[in-house]
C-alpha positions, 0 to 999 in steps of 0.5 A: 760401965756407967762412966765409960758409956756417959764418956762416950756419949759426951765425946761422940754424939754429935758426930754420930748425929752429924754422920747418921743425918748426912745418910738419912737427910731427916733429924728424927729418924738420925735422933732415932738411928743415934739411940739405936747406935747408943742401945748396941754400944751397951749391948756389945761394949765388952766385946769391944776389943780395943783393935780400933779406937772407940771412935772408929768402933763407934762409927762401925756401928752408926754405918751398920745401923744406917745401912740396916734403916735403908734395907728395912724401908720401903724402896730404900734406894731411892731413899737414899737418893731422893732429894732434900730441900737444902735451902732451909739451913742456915749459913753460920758465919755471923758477920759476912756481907750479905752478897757473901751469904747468899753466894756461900748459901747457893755454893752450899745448896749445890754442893749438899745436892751434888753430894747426893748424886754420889753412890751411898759408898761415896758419900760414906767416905766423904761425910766420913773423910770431911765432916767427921774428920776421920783419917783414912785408916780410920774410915777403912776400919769403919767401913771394913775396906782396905786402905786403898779401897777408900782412898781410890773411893774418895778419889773418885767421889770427889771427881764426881762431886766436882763435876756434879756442882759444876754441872749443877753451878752452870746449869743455875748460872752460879758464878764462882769468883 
């Protein structure tokens, strides 16, 4: 078991991480929501089944214990969707313009703001979709939909998040080239 956990720790923590802080928008409490998944993974491995991949049983678990987080906090929807100050990370190209950098910057500040005016199930499928790269079959078993469920979801959410950056782009008089 030993071998089998350390393995899937080495191959999916970062991902776990990356998806648990996009939901909850604070490293402590994803570090904190990373060692939960970890603790159930250990309690339940042997029941796990083989039905999915441990990647996407993996993210089962993640999504469960972020959505138990948000229904243990204190006025957990706005939590969900309060702000977050974007401008503290860092963009990781190294050899852009600094015209480049600053226009990738402002376009990545209202795209992560714009991500946040989506419903949590939107958001859901697009950290999902788009930054853990999952397929759709995999984020339906994730998240106990049917595949057609999450590909209208994503549909719909990538509407509104286009409309969300272009309304948010126009009101700061962002310029797309």
């Amino acid at each position: 078991m030993d071998s089998v956990f350390l393995d899937l720790y080495t191959k999916y923590h970062q991902h776990v991480f990356q998806f648990l802080f996009y939901m909850v928008k604070n490293r402590e409490q994803a570090e904190d929501l990373v060692q939960e998944v970890y603790i159930r993974v250990l309690k339940s491995y042997q029941r796990f089944e083989g039905k999915s991949s441990e990647k996407t049983w993996l993210f089962s678990i993640a999504r469960n214990v972020a959505i138990d987080h948000f229904r243990k906090q204190k006025g957990w929807r706005q939590k969900m969707f309060g702000t977050f100050d974007w401008s503290t990370q860092q963009v990781k190209d190294e050899y852009p313009l600094p015209e480049e950098i600053a226009m990738q910057r402002e376009e990545l500040q209202i795209m992560y703001r714009a991500l946040d005016q989506c419903t949590l199930d939107q958001r859901m499928v697009l950290v999902m979709r788009y930054l853990q790269d999952l397929t759709i079959a995999e984020t339906a078993t994730v998240l106990n939909w049917t595949e057609s469920k999450v590909k209208t979801t994503q549909h719909r959410a990538l509407k509104a998040l286009k409309k969300q950056m272009e309304e948010m782009a126009e009101k700061e008089g962002f310029v797309r080239e």
